[in-house]
N, CA, C and O atoms as a GROMACS GRO file, in nm:
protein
  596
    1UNK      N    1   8.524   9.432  14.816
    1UNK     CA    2   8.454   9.516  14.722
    1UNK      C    3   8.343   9.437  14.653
    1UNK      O    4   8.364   9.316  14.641
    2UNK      N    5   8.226   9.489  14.604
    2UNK     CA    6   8.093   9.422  14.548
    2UNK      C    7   8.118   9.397  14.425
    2UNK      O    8   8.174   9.491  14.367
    3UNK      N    9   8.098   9.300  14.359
    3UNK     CA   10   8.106   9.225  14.250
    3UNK      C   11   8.035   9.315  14.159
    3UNK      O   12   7.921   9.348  14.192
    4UNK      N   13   8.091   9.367  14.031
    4UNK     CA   14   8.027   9.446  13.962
    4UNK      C   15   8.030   9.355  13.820
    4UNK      O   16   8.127   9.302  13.767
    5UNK      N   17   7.906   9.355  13.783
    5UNK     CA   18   7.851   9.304  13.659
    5UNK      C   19   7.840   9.397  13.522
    5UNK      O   20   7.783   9.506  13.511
    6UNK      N   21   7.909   9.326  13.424
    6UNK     CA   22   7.879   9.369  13.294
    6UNK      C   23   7.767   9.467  13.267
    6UNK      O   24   7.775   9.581  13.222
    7UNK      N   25   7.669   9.404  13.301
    7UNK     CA   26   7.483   9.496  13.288
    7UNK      C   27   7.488   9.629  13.360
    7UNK      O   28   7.406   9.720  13.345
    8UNK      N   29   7.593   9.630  13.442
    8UNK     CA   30   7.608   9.776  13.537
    8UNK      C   31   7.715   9.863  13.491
    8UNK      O   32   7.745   9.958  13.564
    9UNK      N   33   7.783   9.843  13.369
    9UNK     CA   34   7.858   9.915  13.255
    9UNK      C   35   7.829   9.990  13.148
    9UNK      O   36   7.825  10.110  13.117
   10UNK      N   37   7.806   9.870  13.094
   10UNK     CA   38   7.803   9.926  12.940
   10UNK      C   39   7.641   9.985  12.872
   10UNK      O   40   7.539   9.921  12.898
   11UNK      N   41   7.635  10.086  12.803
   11UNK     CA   42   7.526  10.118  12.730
   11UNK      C   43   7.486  10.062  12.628
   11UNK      O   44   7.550  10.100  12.530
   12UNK      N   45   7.398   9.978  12.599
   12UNK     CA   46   7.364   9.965  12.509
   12UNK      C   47   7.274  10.024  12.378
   12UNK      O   48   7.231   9.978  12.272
   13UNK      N   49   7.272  10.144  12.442
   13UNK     CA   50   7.244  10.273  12.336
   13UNK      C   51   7.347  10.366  12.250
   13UNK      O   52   7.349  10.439  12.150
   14UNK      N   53   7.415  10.326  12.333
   14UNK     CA   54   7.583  10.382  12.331
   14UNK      C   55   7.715  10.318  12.255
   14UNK      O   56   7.818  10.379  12.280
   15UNK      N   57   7.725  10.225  12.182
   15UNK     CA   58   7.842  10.147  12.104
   15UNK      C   59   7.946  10.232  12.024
   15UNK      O   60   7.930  10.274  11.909
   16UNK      N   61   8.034  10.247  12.088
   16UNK     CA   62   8.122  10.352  12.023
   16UNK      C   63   8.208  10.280  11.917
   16UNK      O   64   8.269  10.354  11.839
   17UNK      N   65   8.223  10.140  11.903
   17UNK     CA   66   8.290  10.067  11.817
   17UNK      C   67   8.162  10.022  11.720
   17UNK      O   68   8.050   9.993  11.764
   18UNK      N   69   8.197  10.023  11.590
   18UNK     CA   70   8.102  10.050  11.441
   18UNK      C   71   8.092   9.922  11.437
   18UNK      O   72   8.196   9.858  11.453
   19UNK      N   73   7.970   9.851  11.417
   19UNK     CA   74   8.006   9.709  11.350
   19UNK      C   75   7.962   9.724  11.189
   19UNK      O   76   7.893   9.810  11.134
   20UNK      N   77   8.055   9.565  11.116
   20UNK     CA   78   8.056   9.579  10.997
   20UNK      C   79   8.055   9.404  10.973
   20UNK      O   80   8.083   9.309  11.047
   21UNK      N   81   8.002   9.418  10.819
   21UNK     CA   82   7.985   9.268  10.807
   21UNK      C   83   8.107   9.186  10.724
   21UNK      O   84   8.164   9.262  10.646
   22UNK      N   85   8.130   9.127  10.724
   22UNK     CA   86   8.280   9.047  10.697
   22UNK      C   87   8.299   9.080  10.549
   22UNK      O   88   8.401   9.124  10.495
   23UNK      N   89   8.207   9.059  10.506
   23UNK     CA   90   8.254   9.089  10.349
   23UNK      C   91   8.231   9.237  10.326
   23UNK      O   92   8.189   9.268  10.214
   24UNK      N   93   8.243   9.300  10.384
   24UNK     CA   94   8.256   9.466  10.396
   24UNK      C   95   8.365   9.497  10.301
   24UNK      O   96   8.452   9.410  10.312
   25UNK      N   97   8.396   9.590  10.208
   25UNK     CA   98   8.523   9.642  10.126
   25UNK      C   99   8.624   9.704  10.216
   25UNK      O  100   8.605   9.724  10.336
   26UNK      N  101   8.712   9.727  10.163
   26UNK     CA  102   8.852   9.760  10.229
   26UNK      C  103   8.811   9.930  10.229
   26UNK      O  104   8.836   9.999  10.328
   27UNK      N  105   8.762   9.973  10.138
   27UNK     CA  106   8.756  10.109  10.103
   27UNK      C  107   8.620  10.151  10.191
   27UNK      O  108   8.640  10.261  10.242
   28UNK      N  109   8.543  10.119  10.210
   28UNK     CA  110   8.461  10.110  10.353
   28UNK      C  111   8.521  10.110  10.477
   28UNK      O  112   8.514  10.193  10.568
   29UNK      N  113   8.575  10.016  10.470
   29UNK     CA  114   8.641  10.042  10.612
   29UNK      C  115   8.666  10.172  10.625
   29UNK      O  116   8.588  10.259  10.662
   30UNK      N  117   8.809  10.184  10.583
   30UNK     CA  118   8.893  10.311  10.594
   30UNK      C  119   8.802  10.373  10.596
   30UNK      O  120   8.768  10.396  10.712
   31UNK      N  121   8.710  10.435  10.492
   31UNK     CA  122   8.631  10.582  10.531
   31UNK      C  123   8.592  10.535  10.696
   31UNK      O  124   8.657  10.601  10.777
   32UNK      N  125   8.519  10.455  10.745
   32UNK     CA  126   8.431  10.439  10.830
   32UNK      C  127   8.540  10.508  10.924
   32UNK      O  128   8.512  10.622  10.960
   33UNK      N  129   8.675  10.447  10.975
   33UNK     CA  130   8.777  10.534  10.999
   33UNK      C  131   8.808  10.635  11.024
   33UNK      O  132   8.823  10.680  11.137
   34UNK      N  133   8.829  10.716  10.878
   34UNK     CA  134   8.839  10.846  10.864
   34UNK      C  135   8.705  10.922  10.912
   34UNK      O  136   8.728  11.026  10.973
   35UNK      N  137   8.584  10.891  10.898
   35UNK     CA  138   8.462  10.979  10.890
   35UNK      C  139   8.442  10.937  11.045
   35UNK      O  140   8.378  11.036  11.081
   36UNK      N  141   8.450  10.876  11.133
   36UNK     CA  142   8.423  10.847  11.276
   36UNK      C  143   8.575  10.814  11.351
   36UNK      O  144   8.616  10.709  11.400
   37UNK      N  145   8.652  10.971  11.336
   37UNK     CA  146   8.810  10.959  11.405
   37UNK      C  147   8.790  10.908  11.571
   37UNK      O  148   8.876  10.832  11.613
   38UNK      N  149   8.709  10.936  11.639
   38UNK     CA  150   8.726  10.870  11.754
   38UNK      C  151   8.679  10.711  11.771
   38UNK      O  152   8.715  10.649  11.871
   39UNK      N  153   8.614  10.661  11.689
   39UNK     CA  154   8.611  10.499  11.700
   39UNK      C  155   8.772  10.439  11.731
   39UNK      O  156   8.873  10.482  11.675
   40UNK      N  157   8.768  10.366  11.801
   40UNK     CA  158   8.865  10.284  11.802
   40UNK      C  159   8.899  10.141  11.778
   40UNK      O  160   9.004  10.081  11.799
   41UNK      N  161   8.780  10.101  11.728
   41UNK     CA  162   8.777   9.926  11.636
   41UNK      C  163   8.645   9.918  11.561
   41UNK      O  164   8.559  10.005  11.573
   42UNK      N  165   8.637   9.848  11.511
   42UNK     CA  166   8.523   9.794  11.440
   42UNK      C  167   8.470   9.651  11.446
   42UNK      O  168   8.550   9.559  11.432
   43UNK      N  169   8.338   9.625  11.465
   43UNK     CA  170   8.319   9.468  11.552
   43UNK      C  171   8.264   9.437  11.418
   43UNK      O  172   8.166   9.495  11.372
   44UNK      N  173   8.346   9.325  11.345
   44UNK     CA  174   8.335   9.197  11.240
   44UNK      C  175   8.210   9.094  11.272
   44UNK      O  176   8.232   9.013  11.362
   45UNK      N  177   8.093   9.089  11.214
   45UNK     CA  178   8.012   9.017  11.206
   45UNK      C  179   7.972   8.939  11.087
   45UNK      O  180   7.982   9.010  10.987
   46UNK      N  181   7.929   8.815  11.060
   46UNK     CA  182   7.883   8.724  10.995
   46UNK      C  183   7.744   8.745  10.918
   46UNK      O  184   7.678   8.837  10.967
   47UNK      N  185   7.677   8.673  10.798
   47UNK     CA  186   7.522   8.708  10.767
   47UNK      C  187   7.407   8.692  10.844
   47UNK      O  188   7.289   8.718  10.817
   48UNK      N  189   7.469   8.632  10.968
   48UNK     CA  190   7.328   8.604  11.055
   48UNK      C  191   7.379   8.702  11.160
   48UNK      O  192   7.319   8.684  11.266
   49UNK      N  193   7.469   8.799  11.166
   49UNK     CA  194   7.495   8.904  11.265
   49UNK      C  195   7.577   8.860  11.433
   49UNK      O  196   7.581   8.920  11.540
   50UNK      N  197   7.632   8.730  11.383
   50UNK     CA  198   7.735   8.726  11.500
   50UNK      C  199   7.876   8.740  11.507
   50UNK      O  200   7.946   8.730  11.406
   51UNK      N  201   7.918   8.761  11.613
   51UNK     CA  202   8.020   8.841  11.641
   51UNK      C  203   8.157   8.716  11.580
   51UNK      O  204   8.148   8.599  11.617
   52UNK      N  205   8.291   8.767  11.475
   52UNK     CA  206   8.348   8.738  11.429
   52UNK      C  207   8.498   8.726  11.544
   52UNK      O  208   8.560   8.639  11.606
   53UNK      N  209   8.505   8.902  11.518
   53UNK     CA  210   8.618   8.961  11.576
   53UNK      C  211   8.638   9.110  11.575
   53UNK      O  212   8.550   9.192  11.552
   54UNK      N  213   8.728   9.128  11.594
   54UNK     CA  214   8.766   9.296  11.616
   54UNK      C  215   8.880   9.372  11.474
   54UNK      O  216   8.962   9.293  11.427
   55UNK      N  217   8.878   9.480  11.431
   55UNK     CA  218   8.953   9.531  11.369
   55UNK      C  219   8.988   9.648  11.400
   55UNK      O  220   8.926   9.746  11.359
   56UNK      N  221   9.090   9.659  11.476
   56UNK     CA  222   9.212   9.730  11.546
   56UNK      C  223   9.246   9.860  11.410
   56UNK      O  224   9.252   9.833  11.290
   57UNK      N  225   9.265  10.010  11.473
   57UNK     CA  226   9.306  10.089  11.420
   57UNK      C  227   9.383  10.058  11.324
   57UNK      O  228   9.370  10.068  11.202
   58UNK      N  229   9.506  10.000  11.422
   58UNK     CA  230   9.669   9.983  11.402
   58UNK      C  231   9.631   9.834  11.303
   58UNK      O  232   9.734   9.775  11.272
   59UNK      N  233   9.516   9.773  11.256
   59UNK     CA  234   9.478   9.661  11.157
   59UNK      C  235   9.516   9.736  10.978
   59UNK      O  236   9.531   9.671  10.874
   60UNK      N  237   9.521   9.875  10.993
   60UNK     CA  238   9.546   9.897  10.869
   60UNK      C  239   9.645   9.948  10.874
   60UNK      O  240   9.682   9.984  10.762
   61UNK      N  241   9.734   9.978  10.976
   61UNK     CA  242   9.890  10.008  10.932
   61UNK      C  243   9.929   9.857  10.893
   61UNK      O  244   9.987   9.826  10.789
   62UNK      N  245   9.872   9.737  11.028
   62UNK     CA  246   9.975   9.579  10.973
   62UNK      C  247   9.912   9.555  10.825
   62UNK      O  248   9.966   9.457  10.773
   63UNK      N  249   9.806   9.622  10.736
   63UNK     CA  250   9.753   9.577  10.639
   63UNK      C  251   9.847   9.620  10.556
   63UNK      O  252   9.889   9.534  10.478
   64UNK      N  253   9.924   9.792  10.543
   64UNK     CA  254   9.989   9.821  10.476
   64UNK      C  255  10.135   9.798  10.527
   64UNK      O  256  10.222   9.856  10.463
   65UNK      N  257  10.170   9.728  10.626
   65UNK     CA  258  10.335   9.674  10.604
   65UNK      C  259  10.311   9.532  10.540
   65UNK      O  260  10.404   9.500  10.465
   66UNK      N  261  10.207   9.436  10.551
   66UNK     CA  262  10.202   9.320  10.484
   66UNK      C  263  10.218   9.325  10.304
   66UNK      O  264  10.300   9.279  10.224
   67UNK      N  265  10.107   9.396  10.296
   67UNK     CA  266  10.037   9.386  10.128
   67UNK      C  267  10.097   9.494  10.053
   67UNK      O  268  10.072   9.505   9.933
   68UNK      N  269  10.205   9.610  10.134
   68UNK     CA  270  10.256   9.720  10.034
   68UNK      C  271  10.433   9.701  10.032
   68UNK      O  272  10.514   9.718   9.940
   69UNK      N  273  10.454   9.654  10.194
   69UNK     CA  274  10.584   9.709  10.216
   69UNK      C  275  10.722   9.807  10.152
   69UNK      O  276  10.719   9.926  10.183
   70UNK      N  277  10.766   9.789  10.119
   70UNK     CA  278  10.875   9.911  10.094
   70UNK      C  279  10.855   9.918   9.941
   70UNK      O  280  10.957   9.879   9.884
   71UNK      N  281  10.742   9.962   9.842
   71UNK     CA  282  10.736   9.982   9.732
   71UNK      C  283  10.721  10.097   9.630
   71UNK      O  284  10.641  10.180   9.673
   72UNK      N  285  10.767  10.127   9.521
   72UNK     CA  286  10.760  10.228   9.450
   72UNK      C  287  10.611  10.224   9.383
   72UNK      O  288  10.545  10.122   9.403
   73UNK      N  289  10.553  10.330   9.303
   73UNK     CA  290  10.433  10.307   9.267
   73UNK      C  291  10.298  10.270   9.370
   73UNK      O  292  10.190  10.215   9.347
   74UNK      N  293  10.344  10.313   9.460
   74UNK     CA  294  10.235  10.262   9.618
   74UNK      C  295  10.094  10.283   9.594
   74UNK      O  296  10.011  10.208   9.645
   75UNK      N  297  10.052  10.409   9.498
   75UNK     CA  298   9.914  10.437   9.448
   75UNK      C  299   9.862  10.291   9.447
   75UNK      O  300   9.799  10.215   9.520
   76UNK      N  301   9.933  10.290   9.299
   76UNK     CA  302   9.861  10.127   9.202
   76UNK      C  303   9.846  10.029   9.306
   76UNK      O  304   9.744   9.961   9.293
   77UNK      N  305   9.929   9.998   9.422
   77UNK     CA  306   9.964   9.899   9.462
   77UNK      C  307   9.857   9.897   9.625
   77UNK      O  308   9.823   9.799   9.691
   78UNK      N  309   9.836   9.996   9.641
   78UNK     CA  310   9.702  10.028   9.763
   78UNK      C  311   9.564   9.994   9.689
   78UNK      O  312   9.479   9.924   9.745
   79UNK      N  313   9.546  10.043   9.570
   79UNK     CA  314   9.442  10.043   9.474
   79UNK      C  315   9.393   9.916   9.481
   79UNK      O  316   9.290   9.872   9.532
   80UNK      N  317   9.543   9.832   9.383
   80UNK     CA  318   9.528   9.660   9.391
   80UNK      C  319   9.479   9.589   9.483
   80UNK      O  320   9.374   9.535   9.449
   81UNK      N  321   9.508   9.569   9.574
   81UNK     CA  322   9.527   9.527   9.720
   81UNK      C  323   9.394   9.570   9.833
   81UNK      O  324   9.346   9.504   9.925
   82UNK      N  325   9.364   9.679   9.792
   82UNK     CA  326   9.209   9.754   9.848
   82UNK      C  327   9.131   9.656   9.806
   82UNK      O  328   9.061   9.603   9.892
   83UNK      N  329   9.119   9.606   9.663
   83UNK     CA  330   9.018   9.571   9.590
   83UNK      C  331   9.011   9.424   9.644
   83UNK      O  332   8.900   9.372   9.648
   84UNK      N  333   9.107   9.359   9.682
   84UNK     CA  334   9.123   9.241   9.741
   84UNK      C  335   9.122   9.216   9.915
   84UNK      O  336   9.168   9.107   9.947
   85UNK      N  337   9.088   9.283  10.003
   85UNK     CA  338   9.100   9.294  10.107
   85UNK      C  339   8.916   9.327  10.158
   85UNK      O  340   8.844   9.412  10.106
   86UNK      N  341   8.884   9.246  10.253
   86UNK     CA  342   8.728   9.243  10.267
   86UNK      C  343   8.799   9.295  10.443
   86UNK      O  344   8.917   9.318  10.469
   87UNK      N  345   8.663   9.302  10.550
   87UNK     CA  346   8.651   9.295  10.720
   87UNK      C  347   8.723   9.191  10.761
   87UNK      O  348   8.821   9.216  10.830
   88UNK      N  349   8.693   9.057  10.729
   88UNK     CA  350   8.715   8.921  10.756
   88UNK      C  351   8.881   8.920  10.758
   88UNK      O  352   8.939   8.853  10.844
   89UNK      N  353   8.939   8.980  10.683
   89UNK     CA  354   9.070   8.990  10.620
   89UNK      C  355   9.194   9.090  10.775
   89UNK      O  356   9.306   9.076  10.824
   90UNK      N  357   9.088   9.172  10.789
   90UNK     CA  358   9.150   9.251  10.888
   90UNK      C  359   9.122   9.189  11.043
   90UNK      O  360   9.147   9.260  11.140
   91UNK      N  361   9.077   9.075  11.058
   91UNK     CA  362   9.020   9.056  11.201
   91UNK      C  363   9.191   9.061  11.282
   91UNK      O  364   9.287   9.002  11.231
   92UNK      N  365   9.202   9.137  11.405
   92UNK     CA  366   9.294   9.166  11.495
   92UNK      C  367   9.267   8.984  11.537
   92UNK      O  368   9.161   8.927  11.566
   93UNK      N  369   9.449   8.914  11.523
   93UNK     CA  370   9.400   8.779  11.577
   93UNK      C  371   9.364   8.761  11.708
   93UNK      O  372   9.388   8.843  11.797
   94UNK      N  373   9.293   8.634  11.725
   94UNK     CA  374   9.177   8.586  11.825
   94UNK      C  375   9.128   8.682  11.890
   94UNK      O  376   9.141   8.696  12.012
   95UNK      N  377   9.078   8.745  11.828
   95UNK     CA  378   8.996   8.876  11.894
   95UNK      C  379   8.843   8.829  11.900
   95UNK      O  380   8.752   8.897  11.946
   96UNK      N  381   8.832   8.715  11.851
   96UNK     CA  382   8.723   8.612  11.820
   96UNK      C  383   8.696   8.568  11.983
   96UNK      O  384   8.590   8.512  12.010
   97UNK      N  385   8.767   8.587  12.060
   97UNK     CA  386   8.774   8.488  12.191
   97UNK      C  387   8.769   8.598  12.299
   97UNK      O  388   8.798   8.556  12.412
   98UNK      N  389   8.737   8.733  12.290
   98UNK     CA  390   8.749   8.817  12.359
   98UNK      C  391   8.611   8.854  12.367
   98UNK      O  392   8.597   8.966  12.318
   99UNK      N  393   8.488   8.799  12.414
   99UNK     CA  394   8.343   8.838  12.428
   99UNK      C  395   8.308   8.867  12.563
   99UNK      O  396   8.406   8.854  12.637
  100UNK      N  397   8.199   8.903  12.624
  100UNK     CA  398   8.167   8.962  12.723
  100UNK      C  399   8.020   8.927  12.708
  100UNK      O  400   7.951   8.949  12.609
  101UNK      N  401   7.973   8.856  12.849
  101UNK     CA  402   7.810   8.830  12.821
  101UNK      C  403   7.778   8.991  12.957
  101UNK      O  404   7.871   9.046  13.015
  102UNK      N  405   7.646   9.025  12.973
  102UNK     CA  406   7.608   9.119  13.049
  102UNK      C  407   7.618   9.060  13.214
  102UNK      O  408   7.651   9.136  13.305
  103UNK      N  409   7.584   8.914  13.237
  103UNK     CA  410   7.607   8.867  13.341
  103UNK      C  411   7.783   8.833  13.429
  103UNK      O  412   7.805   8.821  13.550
  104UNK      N  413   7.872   8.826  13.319
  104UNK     CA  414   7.954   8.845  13.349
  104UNK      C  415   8.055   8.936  13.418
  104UNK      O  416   8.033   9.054  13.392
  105UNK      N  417   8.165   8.915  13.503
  105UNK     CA  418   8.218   9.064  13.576
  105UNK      C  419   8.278   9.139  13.519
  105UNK      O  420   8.282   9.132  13.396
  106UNK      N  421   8.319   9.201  13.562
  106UNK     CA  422   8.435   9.322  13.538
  106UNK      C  423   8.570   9.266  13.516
  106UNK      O  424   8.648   9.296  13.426
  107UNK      N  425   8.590   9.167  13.628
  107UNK     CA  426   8.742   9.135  13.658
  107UNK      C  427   8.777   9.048  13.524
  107UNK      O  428   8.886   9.047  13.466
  108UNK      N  429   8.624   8.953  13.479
  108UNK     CA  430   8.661   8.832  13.359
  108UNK      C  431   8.700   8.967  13.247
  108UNK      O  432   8.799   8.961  13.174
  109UNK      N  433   8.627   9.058  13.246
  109UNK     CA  434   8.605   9.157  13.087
  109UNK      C  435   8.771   9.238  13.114
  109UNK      O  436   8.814   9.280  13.007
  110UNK      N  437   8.859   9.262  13.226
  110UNK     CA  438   8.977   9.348  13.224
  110UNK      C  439   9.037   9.230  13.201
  110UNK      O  440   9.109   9.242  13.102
  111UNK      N  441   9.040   9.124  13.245
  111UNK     CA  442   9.144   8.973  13.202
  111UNK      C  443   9.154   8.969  13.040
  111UNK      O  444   9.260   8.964  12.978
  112UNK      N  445   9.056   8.972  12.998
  112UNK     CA  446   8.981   8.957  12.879
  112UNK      C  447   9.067   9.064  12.769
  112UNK      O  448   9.128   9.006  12.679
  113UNK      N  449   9.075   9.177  12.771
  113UNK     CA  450   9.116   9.307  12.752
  113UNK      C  451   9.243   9.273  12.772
  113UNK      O  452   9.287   9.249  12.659
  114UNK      N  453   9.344   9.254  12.865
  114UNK     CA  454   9.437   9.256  12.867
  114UNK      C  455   9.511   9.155  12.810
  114UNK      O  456   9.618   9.182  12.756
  115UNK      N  457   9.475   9.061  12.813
  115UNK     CA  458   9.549   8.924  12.764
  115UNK      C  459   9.548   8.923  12.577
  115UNK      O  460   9.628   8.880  12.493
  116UNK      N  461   9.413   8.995  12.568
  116UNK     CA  462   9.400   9.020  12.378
  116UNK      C  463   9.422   9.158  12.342
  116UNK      O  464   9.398   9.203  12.230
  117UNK      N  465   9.466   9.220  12.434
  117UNK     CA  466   9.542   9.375  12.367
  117UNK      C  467   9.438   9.448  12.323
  117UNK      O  468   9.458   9.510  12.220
  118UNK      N  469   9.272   9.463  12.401
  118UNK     CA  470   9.224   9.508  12.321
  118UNK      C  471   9.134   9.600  12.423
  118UNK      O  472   9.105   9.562  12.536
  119UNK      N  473   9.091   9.740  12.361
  119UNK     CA  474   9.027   9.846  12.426
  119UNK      C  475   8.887   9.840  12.438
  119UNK      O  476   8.821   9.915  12.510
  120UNK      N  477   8.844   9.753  12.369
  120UNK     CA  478   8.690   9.739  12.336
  120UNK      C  479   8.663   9.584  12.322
  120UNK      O  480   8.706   9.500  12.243
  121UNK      N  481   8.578   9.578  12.422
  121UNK     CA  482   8.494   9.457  12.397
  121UNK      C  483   8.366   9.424  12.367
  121UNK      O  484   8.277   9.478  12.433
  122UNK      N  485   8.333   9.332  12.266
  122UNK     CA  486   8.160   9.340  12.268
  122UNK      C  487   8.102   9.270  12.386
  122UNK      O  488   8.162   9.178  12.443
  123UNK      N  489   7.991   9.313  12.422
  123UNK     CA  490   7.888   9.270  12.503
  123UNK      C  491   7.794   9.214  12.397
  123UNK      O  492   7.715   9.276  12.327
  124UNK      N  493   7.823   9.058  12.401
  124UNK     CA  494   7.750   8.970  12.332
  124UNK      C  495   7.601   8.860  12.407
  124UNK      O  496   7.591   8.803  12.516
  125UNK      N  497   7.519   8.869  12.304
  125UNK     CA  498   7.407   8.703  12.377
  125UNK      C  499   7.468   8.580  12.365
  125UNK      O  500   7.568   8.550  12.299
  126UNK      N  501   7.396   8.506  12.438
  126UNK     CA  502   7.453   8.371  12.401
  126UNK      C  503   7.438   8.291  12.257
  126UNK      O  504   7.474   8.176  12.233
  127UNK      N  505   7.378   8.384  12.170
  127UNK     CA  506   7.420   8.371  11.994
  127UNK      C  507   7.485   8.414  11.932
  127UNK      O  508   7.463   8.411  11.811
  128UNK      N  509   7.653   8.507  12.009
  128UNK     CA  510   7.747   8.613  12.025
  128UNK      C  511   7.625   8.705  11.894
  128UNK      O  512   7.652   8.707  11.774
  129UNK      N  513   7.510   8.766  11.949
  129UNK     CA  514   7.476   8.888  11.865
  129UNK      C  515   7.536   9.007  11.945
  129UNK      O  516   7.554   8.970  12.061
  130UNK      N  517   7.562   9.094  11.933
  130UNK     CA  518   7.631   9.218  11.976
  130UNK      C  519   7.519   9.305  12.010
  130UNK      O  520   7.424   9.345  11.943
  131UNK      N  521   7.560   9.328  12.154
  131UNK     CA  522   7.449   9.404  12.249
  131UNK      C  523   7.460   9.566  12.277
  131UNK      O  524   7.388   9.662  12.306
  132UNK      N  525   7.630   9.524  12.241
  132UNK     CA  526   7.689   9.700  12.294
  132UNK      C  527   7.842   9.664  12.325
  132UNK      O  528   7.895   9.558  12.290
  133UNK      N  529   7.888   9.741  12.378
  133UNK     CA  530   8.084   9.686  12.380
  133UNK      C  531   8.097   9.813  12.509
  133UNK      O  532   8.018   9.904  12.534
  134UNK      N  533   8.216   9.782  12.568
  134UNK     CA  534   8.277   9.798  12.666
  134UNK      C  535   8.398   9.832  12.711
  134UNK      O  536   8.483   9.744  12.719
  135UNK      N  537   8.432   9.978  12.753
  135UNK     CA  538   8.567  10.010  12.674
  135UNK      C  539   8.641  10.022  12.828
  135UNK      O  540   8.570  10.026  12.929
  136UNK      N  541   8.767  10.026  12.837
  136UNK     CA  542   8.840  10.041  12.963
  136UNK      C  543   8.857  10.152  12.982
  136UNK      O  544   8.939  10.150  13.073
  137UNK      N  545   8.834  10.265  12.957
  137UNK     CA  546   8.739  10.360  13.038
  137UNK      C  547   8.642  10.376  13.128
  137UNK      O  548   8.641  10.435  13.236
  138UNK      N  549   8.547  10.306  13.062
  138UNK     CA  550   8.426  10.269  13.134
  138UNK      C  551   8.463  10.186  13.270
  138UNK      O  552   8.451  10.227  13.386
  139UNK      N  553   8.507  10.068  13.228
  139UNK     CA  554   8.524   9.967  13.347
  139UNK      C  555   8.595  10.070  13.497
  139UNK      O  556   8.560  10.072  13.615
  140UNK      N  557   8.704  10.146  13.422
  140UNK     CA  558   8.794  10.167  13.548
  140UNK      C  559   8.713  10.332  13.606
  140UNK      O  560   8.762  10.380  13.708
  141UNK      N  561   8.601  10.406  13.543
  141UNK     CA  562   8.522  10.438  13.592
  141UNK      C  563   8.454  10.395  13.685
  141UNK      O  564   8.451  10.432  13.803
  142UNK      N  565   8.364  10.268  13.600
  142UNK     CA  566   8.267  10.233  13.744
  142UNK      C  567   8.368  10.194  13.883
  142UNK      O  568   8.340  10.257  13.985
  143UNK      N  569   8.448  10.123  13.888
  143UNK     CA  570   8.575  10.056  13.975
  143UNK      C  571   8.511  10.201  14.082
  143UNK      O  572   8.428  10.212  14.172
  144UNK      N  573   8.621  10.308  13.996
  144UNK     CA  574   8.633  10.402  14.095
  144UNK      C  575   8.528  10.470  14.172
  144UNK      O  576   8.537  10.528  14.280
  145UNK      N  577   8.355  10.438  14.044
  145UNK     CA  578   8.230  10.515  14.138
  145UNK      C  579   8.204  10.395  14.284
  145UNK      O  580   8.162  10.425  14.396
  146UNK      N  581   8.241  10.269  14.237
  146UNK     CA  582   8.209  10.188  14.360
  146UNK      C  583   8.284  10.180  14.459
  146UNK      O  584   8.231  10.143  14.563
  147UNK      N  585   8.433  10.210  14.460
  147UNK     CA  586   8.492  10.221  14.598
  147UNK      C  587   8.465  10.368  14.640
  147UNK      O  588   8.434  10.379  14.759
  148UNK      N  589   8.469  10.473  14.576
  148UNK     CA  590   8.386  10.575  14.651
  148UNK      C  591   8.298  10.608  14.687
  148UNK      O  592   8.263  10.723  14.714
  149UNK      N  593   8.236  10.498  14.695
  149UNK     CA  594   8.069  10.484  14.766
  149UNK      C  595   8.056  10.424  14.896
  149UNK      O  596   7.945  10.413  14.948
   0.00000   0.00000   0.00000
């Protein structure tokens, strides 16, 4: 089968995962969340706009078994805890190590995906700036337009 490249995937008009900058609020997030229900992560970037890491749906359920767990008064205690919780705070671990250049394949970006548990990858430059991301949908799409060709 023909070696299929990154650049023959992903849109880069198209980024269905939101990026946000590390010191982003907790209460940002969540809306971003709630107001865009089909996103499925959010790509963590730095002040010069490179790629950090990923923040996983399921990043704010582990936020609220860490920082709330089994408590009475849960209002006050989400409130508290919101106010203290930035992007940087939520990065899904080493999700930092899960990048994708455009020259790269398919097979490195599903290794990639699978080994870090993760649905979305950015398509980064070699200054990890974020080009566009790459979801396993997509990949196992193209797969299937190229062996039926």
């Amino acid at each position: 089968m023909k070696k299929i490249l990154i650049k023959e995937v992903y849109n880069p008009e198209k980024t269905i995962a939101l990026i946000v900058e590390e010191e982003e609020n907790f209460t940002n997030i969540v809306k971003k969340f709630v107001e865009e229900p089909y996103i499925r992560g959010l790509f963590v970037i730095d002040k010069s706009g490179r790629y950090l890491g990923f923040i996983k749906r399921e990043s704010i359920l582990q936020w609220a078994k860490i920082k709330l767990g089994d408590v009475s008064g849960l209002e006050e205690y989400i409130f508290k805890f919101s106010k203290e919780t930035v992007a940087k705070h939520l990065i899904y671990p080493h999700s930092e190590k899960a990048t994708i250049s455009p020259e790269d394949d398919i097979v490195k970006c599903l290794r990639l995906m699978l080994s870090y548990d993760l649905t979305d990858i950015p398509v980064v430059d070699k200054n990890l700036k974020i080009l566009g991301d790459v979801t396993i949908p997509e990949l196992i799409s193209k797969v299937l337009e190229v062996s039926m060709s």
